[in-house]
N, C-alpha and C positions, 0 to 999 in steps of 0.2 A: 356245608350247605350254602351253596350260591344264591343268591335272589340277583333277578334285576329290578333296576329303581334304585330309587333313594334311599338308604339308611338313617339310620338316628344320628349314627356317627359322623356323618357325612355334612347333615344340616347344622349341625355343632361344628365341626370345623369350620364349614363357608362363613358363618353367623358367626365366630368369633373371627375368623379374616377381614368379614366386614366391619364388624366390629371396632377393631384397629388402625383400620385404614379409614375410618370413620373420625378417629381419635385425632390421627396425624394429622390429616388434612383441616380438621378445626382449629388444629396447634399450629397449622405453616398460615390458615386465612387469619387467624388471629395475630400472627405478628406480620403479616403484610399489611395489615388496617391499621392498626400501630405503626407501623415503621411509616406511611402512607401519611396518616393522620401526622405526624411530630414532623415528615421534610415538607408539608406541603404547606404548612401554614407560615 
């Protein structure tokens, strides 16, 4: 049984895609403001 739209399983996978890429991207600004913060001073 087909539906269209959005599934459960579907908003759980994006939400944890975002999730992660949420993660990374606070791990790579956080050591660019570190790395930022220790050459510039």
């Amino acid at each position: 049984m087909r539906r269209k739209g959005i599934t459960f399983k579907q908003i759980l996978k994006w939400f944890f895609i975002g999730l992660v890429c949420a993660v990374l991207l606070a791990g790579i600004a956080e050591r660019i403001h570190h790395f930022f913060s220790v050459h510039i001073k």
